[in-house]
DOBA-657599 format. One record per residue (C-alpha): x, y, z. Coordinates in Angstrom, 3 decimals. Each point is the difference from the previous one (the first is absolute). Layout:
REC          x          y          z
REC          X          Y          Z
...
end
This chain:
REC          x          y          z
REC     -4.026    -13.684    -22.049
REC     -2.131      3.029     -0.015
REC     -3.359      0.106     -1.945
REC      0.663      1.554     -3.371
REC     -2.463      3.169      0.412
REC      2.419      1.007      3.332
REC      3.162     -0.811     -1.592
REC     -1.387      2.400     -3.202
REC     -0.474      2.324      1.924
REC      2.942      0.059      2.288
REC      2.221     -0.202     -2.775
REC     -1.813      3.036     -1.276
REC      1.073      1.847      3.279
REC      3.659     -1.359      0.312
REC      0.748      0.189     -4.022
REC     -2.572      2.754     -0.999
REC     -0.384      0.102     -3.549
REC     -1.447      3.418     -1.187
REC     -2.756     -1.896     -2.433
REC     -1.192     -1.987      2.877
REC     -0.007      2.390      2.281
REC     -1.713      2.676     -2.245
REC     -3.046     -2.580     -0.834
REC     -0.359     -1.168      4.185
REC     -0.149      3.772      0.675
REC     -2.753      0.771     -2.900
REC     -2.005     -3.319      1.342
REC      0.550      0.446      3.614
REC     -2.830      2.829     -0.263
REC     -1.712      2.014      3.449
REC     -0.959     -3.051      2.456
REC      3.636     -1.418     -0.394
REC      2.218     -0.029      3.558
REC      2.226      2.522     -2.144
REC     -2.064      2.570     -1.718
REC     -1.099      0.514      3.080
REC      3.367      0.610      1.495
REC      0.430      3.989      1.555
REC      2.468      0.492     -2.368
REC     -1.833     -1.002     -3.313
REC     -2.985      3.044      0.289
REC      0.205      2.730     -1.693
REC      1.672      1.837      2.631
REC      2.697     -1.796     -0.519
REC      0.063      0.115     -4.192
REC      3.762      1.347      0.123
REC      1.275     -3.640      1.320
REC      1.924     -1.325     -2.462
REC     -0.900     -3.346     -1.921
REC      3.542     -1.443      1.492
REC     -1.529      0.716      3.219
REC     -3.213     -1.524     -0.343
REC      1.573     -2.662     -1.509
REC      1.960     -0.643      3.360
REC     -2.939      0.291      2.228
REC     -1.622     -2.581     -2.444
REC      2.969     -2.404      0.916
REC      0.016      0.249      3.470
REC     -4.052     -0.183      0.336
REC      0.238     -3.712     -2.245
REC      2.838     -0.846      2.620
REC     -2.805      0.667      2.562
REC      1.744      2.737      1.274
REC     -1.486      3.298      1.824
REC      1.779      2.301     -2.647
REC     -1.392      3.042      2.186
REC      1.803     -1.215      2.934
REC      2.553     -1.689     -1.359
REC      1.135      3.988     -1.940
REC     -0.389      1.531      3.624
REC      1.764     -2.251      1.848
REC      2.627     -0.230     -2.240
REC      0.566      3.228     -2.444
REC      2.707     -1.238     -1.955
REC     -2.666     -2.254     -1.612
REC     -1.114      3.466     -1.820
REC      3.279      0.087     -2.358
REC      0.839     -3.859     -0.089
REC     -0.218     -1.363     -3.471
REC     -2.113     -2.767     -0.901
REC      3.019     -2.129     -1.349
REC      1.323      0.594      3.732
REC     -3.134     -1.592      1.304
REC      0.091     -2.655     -2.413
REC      4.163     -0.772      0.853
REC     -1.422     -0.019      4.180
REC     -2.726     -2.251     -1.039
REC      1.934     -2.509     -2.489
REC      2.681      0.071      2.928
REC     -2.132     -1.315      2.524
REC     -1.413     -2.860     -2.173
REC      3.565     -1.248     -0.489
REC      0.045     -0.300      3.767
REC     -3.280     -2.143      0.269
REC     -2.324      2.886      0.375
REC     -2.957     -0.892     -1.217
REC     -2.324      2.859     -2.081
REC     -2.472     -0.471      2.715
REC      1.686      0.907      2.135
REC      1.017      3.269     -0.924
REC     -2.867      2.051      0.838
REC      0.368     -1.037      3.626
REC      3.580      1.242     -0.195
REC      0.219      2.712     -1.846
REC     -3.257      1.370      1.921
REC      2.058     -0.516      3.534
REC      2.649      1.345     -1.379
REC     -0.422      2.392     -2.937
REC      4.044      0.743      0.721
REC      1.208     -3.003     -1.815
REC     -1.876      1.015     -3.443
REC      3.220      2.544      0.118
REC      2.515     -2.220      1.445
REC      3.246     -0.592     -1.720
REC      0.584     -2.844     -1.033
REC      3.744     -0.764      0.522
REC      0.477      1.774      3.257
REC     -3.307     -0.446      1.654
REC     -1.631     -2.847     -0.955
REC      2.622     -2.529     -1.125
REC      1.732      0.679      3.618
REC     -3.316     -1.242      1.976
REC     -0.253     -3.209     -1.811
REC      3.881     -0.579      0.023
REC     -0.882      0.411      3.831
REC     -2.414     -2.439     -0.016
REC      2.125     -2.573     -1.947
REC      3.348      0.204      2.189
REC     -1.301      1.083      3.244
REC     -3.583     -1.771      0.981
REC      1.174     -2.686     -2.472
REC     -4.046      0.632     -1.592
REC      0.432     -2.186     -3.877
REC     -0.958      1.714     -2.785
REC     -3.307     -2.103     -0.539
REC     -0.764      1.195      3.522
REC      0.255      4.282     -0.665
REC     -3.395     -0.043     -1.208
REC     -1.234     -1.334      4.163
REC      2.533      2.161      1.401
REC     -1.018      3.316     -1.868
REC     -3.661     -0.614      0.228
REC      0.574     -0.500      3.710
REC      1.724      3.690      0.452
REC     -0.006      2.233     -3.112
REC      2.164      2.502      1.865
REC      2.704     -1.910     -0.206
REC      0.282      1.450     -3.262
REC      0.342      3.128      0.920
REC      2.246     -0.201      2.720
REC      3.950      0.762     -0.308
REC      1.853     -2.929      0.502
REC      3.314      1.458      1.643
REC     -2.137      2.529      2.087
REC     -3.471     -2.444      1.343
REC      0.625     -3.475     -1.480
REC      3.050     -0.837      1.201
REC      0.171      1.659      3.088
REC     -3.652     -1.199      1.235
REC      1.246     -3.635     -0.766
REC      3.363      0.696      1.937
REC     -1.695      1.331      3.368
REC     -2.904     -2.983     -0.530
REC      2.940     -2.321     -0.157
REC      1.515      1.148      3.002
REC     -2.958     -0.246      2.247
REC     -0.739     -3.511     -1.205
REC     -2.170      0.094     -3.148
REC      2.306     -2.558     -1.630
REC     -2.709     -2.329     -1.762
REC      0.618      1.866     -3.640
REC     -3.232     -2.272     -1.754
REC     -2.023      1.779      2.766
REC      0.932      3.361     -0.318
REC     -0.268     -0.127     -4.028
REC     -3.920     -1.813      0.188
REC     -1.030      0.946      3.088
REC      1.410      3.438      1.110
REC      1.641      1.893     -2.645
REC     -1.683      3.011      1.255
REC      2.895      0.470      2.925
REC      2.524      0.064     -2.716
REC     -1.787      3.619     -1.255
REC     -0.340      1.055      3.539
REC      2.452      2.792      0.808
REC      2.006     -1.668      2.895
REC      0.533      3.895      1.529
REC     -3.317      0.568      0.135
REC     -1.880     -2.728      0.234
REC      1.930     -3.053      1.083
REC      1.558      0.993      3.121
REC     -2.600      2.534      1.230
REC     -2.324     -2.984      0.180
REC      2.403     -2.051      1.519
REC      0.465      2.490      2.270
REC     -3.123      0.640      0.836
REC     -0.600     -3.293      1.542
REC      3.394      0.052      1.917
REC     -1.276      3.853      1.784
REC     -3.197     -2.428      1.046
REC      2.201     -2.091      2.222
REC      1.239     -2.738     -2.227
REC      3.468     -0.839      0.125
REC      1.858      0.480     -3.594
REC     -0.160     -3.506     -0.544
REC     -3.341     -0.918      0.728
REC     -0.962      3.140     -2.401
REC      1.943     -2.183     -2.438
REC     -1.612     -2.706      0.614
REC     -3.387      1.311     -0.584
REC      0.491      1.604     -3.297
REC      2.322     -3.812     -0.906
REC     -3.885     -1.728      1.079
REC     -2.006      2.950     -1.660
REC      1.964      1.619     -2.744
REC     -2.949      2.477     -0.722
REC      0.472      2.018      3.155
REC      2.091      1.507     -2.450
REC     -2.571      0.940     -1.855
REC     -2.994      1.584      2.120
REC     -0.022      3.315      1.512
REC      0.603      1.339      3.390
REC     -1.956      2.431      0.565
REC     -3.265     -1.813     -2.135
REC      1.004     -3.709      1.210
REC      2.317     -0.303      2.860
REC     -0.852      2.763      2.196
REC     -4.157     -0.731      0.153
REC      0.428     -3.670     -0.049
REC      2.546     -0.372      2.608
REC     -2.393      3.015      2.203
REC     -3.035     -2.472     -0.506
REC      2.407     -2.945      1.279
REC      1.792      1.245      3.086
REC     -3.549      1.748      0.419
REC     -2.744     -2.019     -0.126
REC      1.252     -3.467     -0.769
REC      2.377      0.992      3.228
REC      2.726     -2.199     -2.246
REC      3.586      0.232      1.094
REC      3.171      0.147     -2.410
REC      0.725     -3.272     -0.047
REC     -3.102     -1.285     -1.761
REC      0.852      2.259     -2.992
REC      3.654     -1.130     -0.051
REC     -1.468     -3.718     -0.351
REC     -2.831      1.077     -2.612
REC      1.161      3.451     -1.603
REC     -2.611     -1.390     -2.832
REC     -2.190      2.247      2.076
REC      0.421      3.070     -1.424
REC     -0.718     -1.524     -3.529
REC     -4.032     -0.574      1.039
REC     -2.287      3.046     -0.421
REC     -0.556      1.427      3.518
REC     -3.555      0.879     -0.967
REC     -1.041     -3.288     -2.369
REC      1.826     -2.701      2.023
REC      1.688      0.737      3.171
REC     -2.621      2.328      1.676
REC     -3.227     -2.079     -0.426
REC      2.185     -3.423      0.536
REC      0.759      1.496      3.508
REC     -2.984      1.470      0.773
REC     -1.356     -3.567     -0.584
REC      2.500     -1.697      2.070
REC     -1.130      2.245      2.482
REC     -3.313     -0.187      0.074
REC      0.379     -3.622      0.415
REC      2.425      0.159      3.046
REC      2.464     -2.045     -1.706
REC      3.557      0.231     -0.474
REC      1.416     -0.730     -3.593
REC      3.648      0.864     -1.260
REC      1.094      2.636     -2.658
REC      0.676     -2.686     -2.702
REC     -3.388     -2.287      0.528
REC     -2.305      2.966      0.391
REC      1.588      2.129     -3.224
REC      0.772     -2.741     -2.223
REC     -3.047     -2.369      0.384
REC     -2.652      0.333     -2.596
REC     -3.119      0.665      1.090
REC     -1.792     -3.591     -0.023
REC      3.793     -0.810      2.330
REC     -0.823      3.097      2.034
REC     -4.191     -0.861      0.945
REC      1.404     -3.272      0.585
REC      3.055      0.879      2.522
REC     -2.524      2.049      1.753
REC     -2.291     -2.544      0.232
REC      2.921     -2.685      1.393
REC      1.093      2.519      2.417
end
């Protein structure tokens, strides 16, 4: 249960009451996060009290109402009653208050979502496809926010069909672990990365393979991940293909924080240690392999 002072006040935001609200404005004087707020100097004197009184809600959510009105415009004209109905939605699903300001500030979008064809789709989704309980929403929504914001006949569905097909078949896993590939666009994301690794000389399959033993290869970039880390391999670690298809963990260790100064260790101590044992040691393990070799 929340402590009474934050559920006050969040009921104050989700259920705004024009008493209440009138006396927090007068007390929330000059040093308060919202007086201080762009839009509440003189400036800005023409903003209506409906307004303010919106920016006031999302700000006790913990939202970035400056953001959260750029990112997503239709915020300007929504209705607080809409924002309370998205709100009071989401705790019927589990969502805890909370949690909202994490959500709604990753994805200002759903603040304007509608209800019956956007939102009750995605947990439908979540229900009859990844078989996710309804005590369980709350983990699976805190774990990818976008999911609520994503179609489910154009991304969800789709993304889950082409995982399915190369092998991702362990639904638990995909709904705790990696529900980030189901808001992937399989087009442009997916299978370029797939791709990617089969142009490098792997065979379809062992591309598979990898992302199967390393689902977030799906998730890093080529050009910022891929392309320097696998230089710095075939490069200076003089490391052949087959050691990544064994360990494609490898491109999930900072080149600079981790792989560079593990090698240049290894190195320096004329020693030869595998992919796995020199990334995934800690560093007591790694002094101490070094000192066994």
């Amino acid at each position: 249960m929340l402590p009474a002072a934050t559920s006050c006040r969040t009921s104050m935001c989700i259920s705004p009451n024009p008493e209440q609200q009138n006396i927090l404005l007068r007390s929330a004087k000059p040093k308060t996060l919202l007086q201080k707020h762009p839009l509440y100097e003189t400036t800005h004197s023409n903003i209506s009290f409906q307004f303010k009184e919106k920016i006031l809600c999302l700000e006790i959510m913990g939202v970035d109402s400056g953001r959260a009105l750029a990112v997503n415009p239709a915020l300007h004209t929504a209705s607080l009653h809409a924002i309370h109905d998205i709100v009071t939605f989401l705790q019927s699903k589990g969502i805890h208050l909370k949690d909202l300001g994490r959500i709604f500030g990753m994805c200002p979008t759903v603040l304007t979502s509608d209800i019956k064809s956007d939102l009750v789709p995605v947990f439908n989704f979540l229900s009859h496809d990844l078989r996710v309980s309804d005590l369980n929403f709350r983990r699976v929504i805190n774990k990818c926010p976008r999911l609520l914001i994503s179609s489910v006949r154009d991304q969800l569905k789709p993304a889950l069909f082409y995982l399915h097909r190369l092998g991702f078949t362990d639904l638990h896993a995909l709904a705790y672990q990696d529900p980030i590939l189901l808001v992937s666009s399989v087009e442009n994301t997916l299978i370029p990365k797939l791709n990617y690794f089969v142009s490098l000389g792997f065979s379809k399959s062992d591309a598979v393979e990898m992302v199967l033993r390393c689902p977030a290869l799906f998730t890093f970039s080529i050009e910022n991940n891929f392309k320097p880390k696998l230089e710095y391999f075939t490069g200076e670690m003089k490391g052949e293909l087959g050691e990544l298809k064994e360990f494609p963990q490898y491109f999930a260790f900072s080149l600079e924080n981790r792989i560079k100064p593990r090698h240049m260790e290894v190195v320096r101590c004329g020693v030869k240690v595998g992919l796995p044992m020199m990334l995934k040691a800690t560093d007591e393990e790694f002094r101490e392999l070094l000192m066994r070799k």
